[in-house]
PyMOL Python script that loads the backbone (N, CA, C, O; Angstrom):
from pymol import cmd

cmd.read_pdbstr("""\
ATOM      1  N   UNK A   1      -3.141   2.473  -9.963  1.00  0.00           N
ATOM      2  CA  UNK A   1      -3.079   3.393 -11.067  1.00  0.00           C
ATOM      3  C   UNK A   1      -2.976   2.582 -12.349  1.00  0.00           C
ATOM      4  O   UNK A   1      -2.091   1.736 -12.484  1.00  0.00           O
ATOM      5  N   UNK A   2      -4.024   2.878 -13.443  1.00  0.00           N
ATOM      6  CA  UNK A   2      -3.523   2.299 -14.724  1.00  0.00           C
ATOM      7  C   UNK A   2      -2.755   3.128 -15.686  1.00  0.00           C
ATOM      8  O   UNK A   2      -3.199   4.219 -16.042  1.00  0.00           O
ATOM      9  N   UNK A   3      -1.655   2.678 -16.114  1.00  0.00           N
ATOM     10  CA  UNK A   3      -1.266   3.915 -17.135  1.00  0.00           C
ATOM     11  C   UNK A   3      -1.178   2.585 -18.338  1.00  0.00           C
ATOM     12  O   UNK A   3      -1.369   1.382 -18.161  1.00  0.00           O
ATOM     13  N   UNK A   4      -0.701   3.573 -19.987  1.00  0.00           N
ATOM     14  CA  UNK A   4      -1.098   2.740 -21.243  1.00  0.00           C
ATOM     15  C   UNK A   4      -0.315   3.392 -21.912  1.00  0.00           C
ATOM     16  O   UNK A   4      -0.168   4.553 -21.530  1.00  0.00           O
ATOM     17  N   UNK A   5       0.583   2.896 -23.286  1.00  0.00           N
ATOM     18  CA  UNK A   5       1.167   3.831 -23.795  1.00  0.00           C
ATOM     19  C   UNK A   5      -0.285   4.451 -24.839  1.00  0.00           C
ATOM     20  O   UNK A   5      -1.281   3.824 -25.199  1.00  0.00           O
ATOM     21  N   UNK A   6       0.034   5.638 -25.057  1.00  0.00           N
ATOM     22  CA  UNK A   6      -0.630   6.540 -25.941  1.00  0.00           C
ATOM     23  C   UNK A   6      -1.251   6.153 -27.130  1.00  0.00           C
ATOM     24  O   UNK A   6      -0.619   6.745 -28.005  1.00  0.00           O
ATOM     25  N   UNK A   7      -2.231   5.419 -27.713  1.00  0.00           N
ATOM     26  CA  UNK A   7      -2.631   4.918 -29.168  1.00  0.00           C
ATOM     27  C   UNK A   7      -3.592   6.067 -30.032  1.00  0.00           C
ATOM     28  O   UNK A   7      -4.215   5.634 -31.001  1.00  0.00           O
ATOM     29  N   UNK A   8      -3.705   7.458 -29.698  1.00  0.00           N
ATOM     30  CA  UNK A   8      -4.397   8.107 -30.409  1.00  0.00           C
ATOM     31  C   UNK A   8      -3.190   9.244 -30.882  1.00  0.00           C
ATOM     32  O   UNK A   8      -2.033   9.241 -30.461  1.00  0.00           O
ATOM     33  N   UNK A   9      -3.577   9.886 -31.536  1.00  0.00           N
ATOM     34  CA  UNK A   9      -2.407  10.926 -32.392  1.00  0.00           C
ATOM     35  C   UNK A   9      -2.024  11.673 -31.077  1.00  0.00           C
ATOM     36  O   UNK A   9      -2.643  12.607 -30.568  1.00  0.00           O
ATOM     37  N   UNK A  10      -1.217  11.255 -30.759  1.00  0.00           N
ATOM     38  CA  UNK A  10      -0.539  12.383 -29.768  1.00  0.00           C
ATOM     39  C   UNK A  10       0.226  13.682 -30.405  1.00  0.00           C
ATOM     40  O   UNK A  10       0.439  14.717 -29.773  1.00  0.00           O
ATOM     41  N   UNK A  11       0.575  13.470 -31.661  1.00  0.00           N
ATOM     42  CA  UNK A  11       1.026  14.599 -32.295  1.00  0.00           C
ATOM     43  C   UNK A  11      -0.527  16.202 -32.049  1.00  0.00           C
ATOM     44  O   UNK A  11      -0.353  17.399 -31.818  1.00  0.00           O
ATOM     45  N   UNK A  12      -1.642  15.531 -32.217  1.00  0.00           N
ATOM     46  CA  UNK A  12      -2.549  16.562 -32.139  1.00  0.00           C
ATOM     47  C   UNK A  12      -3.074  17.338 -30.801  1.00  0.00           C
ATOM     48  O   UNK A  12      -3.955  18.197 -30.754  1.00  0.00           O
ATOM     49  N   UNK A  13      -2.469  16.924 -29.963  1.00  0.00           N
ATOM     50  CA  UNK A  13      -2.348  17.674 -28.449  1.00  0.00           C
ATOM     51  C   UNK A  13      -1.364  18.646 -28.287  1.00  0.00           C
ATOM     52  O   UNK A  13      -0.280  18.652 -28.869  1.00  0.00           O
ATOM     53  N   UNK A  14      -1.924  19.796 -27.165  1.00  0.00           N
ATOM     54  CA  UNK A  14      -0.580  20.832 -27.219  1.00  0.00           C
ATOM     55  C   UNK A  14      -0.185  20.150 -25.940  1.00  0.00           C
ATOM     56  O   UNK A  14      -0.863  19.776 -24.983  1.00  0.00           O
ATOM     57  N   UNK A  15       1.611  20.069 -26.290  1.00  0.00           N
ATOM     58  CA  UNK A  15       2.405  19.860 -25.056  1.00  0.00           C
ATOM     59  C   UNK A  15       2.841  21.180 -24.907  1.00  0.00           C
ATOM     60  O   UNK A  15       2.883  22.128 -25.691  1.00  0.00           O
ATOM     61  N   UNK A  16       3.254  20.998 -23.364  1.00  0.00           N
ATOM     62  CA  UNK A  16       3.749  21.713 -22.489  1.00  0.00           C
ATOM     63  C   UNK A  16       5.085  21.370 -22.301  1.00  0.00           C
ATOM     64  O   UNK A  16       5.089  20.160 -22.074  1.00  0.00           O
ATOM     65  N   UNK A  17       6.717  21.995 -22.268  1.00  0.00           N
ATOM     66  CA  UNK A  17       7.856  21.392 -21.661  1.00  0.00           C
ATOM     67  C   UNK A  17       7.759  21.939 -19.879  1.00  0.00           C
ATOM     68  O   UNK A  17       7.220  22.993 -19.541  1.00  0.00           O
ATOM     69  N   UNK A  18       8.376  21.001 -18.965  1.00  0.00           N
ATOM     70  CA  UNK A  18       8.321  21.036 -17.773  1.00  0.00           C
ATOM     71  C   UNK A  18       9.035  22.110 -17.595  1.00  0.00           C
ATOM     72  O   UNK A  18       9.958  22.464 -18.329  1.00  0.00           O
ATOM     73  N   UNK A  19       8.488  22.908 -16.220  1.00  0.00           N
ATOM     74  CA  UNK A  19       8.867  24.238 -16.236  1.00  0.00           C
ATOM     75  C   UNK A  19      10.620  24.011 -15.141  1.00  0.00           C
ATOM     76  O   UNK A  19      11.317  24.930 -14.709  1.00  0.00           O
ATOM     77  N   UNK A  20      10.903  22.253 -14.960  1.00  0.00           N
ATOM     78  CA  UNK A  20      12.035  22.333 -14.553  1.00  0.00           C
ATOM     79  C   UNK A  20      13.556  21.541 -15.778  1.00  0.00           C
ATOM     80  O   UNK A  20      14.655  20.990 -15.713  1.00  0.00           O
ATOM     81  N   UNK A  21      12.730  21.937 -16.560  1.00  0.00           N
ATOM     82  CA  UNK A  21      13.708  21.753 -18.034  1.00  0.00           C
ATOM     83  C   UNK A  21      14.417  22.873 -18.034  1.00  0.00           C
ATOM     84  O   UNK A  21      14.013  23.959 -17.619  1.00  0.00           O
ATOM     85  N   UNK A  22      15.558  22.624 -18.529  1.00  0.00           N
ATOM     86  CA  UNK A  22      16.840  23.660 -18.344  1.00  0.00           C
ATOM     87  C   UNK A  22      16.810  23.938 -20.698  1.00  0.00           C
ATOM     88  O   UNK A  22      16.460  23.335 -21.713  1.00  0.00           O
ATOM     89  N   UNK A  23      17.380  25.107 -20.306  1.00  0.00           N
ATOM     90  CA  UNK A  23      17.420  25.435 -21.553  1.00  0.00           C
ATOM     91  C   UNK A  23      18.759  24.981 -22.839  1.00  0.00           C
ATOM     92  O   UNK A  23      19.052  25.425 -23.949  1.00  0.00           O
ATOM     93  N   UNK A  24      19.288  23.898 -21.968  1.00  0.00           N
ATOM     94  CA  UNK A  24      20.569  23.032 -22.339  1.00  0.00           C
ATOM     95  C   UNK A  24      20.637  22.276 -23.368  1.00  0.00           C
ATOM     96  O   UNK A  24      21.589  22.096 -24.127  1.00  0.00           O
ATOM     97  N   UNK A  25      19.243  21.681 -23.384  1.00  0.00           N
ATOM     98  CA  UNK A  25      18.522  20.277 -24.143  1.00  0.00           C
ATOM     99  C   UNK A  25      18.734  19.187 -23.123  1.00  0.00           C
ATOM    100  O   UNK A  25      18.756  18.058 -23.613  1.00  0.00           O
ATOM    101  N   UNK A  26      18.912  19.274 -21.676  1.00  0.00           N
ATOM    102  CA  UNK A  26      18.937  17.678 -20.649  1.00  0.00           C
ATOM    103  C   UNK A  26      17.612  17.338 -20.886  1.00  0.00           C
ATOM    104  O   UNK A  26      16.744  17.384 -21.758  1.00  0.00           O
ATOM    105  N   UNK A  27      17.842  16.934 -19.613  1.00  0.00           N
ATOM    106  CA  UNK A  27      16.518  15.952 -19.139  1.00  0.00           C
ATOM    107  C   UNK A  27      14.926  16.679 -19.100  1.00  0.00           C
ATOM    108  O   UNK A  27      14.374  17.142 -18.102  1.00  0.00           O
ATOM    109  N   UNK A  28      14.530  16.636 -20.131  1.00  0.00           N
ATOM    110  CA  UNK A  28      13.184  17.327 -20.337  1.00  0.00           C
ATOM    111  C   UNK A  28      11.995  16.552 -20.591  1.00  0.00           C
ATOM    112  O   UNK A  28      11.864  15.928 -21.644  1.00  0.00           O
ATOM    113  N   UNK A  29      11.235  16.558 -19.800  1.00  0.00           N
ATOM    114  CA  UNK A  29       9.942  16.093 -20.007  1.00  0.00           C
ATOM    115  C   UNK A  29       8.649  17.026 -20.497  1.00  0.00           C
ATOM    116  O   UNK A  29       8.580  18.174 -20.060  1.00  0.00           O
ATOM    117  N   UNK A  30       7.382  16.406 -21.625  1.00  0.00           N
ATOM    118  CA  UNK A  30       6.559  16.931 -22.093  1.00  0.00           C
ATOM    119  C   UNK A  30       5.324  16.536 -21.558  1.00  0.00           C
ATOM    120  O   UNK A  30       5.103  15.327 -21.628  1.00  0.00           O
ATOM    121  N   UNK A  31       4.367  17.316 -20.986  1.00  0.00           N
ATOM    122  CA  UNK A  31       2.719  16.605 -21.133  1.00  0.00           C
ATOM    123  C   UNK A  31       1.957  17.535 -21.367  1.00  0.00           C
ATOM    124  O   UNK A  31       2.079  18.758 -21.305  1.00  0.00           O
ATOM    125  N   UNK A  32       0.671  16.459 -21.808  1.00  0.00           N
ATOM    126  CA  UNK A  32      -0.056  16.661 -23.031  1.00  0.00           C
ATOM    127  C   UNK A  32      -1.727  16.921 -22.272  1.00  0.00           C
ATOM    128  O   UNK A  32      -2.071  15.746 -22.138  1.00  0.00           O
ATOM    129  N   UNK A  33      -2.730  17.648 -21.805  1.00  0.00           N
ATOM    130  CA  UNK A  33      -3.957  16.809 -21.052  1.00  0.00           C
ATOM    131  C   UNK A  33      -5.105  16.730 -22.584  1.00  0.00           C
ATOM    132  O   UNK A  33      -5.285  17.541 -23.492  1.00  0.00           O
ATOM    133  N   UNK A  34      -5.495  15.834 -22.401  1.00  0.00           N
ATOM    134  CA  UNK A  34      -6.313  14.944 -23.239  1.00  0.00           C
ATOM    135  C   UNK A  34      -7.834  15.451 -22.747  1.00  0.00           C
ATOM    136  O   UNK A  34      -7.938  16.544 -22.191  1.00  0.00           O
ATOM    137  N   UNK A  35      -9.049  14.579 -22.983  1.00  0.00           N
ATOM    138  CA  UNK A  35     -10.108  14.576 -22.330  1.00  0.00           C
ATOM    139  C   UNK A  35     -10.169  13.436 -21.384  1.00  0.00           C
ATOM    140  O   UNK A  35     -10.144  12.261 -21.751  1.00  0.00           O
ATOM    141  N   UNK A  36     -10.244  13.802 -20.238  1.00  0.00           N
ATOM    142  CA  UNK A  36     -10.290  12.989 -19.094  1.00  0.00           C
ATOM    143  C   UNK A  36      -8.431  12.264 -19.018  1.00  0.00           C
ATOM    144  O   UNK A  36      -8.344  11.356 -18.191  1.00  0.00           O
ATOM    145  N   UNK A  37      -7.740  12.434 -19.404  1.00  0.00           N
ATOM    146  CA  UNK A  37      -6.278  11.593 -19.509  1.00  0.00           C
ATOM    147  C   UNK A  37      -5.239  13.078 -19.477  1.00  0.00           C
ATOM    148  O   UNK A  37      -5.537  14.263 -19.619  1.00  0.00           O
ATOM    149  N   UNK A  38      -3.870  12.364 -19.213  1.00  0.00           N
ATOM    150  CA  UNK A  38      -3.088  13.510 -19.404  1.00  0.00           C
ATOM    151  C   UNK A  38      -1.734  12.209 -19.785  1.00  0.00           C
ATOM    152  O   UNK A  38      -1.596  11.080 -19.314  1.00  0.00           O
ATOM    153  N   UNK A  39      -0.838  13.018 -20.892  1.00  0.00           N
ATOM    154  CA  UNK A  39       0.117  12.252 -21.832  1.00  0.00           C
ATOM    155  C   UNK A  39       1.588  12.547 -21.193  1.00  0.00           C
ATOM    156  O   UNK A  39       1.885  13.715 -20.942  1.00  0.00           O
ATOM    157  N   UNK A  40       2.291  11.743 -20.992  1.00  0.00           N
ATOM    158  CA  UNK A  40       3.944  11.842 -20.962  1.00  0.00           C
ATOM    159  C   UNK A  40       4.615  11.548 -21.530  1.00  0.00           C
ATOM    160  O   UNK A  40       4.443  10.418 -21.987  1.00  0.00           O
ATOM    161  N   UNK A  41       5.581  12.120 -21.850  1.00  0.00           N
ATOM    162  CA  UNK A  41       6.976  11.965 -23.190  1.00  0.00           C
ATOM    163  C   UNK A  41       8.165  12.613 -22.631  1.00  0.00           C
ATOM    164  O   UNK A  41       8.247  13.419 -21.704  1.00  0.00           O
ATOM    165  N   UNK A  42       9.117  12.075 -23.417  1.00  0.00           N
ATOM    166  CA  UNK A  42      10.626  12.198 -23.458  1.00  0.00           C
ATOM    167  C   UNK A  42      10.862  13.505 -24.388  1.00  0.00           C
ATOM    168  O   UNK A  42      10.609  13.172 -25.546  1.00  0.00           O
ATOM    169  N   UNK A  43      11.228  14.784 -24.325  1.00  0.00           N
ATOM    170  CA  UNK A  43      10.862  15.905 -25.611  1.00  0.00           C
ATOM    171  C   UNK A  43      11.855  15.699 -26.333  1.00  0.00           C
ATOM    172  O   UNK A  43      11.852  16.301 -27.407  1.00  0.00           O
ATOM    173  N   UNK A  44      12.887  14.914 -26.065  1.00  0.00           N
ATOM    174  CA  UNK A  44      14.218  14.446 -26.947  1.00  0.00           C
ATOM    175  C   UNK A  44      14.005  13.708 -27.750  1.00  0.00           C
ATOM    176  O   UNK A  44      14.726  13.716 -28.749  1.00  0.00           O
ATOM    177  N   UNK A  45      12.836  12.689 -27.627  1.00  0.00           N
ATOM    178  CA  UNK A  45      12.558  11.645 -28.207  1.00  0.00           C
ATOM    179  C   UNK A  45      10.951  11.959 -29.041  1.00  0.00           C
ATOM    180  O   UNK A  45      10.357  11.064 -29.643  1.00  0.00           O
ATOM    181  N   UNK A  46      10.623  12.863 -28.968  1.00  0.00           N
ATOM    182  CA  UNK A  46       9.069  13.259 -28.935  1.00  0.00           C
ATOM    183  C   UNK A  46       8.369  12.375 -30.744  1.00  0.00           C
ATOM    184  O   UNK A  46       7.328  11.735 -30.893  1.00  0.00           O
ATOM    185  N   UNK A  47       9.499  12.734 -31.848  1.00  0.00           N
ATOM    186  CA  UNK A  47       8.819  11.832 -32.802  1.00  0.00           C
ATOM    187  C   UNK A  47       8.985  10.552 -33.053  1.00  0.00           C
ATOM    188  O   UNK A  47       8.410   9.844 -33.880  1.00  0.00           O
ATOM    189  N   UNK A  48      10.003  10.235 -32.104  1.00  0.00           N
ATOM    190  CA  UNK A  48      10.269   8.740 -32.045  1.00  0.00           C
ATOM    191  C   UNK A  48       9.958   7.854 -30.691  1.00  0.00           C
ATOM    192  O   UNK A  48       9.834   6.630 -30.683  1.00  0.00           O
ATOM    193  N   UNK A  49       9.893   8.415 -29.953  1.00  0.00           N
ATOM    194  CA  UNK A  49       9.467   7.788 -28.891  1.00  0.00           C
ATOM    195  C   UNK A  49       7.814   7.898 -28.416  1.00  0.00           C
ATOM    196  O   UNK A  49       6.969   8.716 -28.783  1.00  0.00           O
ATOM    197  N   UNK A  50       7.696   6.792 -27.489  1.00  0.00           N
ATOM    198  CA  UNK A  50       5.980   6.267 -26.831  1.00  0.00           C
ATOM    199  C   UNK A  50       5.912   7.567 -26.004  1.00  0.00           C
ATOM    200  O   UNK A  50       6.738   8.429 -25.701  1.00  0.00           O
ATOM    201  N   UNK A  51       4.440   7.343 -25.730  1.00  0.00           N
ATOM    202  CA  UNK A  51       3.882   9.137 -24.718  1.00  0.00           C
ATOM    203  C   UNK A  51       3.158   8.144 -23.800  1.00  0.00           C
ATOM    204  O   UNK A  51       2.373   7.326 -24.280  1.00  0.00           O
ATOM    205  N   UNK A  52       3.351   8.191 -22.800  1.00  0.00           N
ATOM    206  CA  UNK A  52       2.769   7.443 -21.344  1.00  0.00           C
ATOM    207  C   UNK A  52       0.821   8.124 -20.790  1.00  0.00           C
ATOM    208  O   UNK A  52       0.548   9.285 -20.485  1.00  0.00           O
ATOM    209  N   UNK A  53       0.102   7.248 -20.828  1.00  0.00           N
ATOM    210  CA  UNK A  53      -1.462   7.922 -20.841  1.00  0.00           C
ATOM    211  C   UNK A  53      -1.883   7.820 -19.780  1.00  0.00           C
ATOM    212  O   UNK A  53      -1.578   6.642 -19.593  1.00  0.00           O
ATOM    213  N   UNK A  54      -2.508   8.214 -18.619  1.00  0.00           N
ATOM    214  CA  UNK A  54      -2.418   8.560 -17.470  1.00  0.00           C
ATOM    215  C   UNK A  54      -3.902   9.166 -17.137  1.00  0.00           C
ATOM    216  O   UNK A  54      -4.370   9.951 -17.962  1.00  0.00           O
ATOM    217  N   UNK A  55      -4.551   8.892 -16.147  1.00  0.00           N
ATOM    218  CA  UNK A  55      -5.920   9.240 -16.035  1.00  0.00           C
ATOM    219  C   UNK A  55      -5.914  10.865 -15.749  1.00  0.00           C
ATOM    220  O   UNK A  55      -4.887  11.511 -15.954  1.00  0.00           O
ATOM    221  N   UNK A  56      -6.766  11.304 -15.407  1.00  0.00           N
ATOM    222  CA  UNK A  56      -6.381  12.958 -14.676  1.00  0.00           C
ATOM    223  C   UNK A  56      -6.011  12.967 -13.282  1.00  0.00           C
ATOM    224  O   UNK A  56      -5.343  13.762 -12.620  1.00  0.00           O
ATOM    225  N   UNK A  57      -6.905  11.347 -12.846  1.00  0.00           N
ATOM    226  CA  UNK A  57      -6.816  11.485 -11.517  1.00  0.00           C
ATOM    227  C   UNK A  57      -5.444  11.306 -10.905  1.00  0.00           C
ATOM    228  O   UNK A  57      -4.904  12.086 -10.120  1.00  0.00           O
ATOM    229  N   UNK A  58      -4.873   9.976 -11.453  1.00  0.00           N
ATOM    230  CA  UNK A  58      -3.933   9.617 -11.309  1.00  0.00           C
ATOM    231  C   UNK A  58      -2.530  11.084 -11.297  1.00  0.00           C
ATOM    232  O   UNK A  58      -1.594  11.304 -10.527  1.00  0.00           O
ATOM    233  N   UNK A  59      -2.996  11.746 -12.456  1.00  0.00           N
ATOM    234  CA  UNK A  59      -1.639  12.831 -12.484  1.00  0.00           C
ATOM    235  C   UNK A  59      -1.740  13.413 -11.544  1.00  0.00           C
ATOM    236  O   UNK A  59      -0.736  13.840 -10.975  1.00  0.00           O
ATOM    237  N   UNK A  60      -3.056  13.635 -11.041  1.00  0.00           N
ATOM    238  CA  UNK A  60      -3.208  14.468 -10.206  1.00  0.00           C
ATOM    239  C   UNK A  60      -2.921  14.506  -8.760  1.00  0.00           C
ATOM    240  O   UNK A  60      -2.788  15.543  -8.110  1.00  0.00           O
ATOM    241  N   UNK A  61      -2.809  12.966  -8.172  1.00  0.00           N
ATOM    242  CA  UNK A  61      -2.039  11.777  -7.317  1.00  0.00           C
ATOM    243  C   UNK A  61      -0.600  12.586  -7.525  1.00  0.00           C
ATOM    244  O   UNK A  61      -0.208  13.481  -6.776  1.00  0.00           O
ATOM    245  N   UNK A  62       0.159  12.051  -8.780  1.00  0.00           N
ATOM    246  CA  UNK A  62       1.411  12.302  -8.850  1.00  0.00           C
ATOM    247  C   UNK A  62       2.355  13.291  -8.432  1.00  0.00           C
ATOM    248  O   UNK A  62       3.438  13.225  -7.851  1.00  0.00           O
ATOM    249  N   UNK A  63       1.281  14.725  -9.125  1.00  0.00           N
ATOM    250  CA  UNK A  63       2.522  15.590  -9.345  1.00  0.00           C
ATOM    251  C   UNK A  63       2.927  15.937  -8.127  1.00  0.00           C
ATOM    252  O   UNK A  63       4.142  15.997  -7.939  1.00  0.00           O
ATOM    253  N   UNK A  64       1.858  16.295  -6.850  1.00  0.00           N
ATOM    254  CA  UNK A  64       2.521  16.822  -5.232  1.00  0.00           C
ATOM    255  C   UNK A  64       3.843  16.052  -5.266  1.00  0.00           C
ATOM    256  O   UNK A  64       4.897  16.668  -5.107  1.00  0.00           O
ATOM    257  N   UNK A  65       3.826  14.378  -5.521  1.00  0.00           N
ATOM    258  CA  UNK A  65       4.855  13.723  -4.595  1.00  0.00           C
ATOM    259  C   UNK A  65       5.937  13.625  -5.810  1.00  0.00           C
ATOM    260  O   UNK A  65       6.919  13.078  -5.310  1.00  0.00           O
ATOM    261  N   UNK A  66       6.152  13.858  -6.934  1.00  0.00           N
ATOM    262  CA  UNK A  66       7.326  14.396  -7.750  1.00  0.00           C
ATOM    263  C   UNK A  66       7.588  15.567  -7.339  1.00  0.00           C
ATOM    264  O   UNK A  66       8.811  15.675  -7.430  1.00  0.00           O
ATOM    265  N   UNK A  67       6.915  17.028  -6.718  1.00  0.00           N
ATOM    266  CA  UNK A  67       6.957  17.766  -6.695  1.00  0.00           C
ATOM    267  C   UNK A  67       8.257  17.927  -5.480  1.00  0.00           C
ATOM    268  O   UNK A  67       9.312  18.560  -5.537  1.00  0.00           O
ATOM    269  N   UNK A  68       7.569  16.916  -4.204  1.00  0.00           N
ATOM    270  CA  UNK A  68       8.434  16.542  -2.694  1.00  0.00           C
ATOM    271  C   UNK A  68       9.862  16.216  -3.410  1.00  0.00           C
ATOM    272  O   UNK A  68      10.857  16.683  -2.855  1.00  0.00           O
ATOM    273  N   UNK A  69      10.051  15.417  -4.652  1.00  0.00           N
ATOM    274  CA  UNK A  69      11.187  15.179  -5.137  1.00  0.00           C
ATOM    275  C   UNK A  69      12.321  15.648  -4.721  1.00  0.00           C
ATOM    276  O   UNK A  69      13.174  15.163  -3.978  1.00  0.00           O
ATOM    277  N   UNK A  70      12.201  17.337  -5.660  1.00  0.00           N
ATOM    278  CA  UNK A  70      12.808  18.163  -6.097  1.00  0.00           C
ATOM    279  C   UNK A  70      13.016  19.287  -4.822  1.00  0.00           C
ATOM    280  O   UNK A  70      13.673  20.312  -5.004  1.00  0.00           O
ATOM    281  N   UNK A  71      12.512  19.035  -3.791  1.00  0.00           N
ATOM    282  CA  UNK A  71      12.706  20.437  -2.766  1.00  0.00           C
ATOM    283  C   UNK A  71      14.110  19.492  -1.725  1.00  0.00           C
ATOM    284  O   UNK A  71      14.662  20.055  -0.779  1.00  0.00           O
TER     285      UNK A  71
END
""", "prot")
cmd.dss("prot")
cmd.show_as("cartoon", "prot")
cmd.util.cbc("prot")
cmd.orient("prot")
């Protein structure tokens, strides 16, 4: 898998917050899908912090086995 941090305006993508973000302000993650890429971020950190760039394929690899995580 290659991932990259983010070098194009990530501000101009719509994020999404993860639908297992609690309405507290914890541990929340944001992504973004691009053309052909999909973006990851910290939503705590979102104007100060890097967004992680990620192929489609690759996310698409990912999310089942984050998914196995959480059950």
């Amino acid at each position: 898998m290659s991932e990259k941090q983010a070098t194009e305006n990530v501000d101009e993508l719509r994020w999404f917050k993860s639908s297992y973000s609690g309405s507290d302000g914890g541990d929340c993650v944001e992504v973004a899908a691009g053309q052909g890429f999909v973006c990851v971020r910290d939503s705590k950190g979102s104007d100060i912090g890097p967004a992680l760039r990620v192929s489609r394929d690759a996310w698409t690899s990912f999310v089942p086995l984050a998914s196995k995580t959480k059950e």
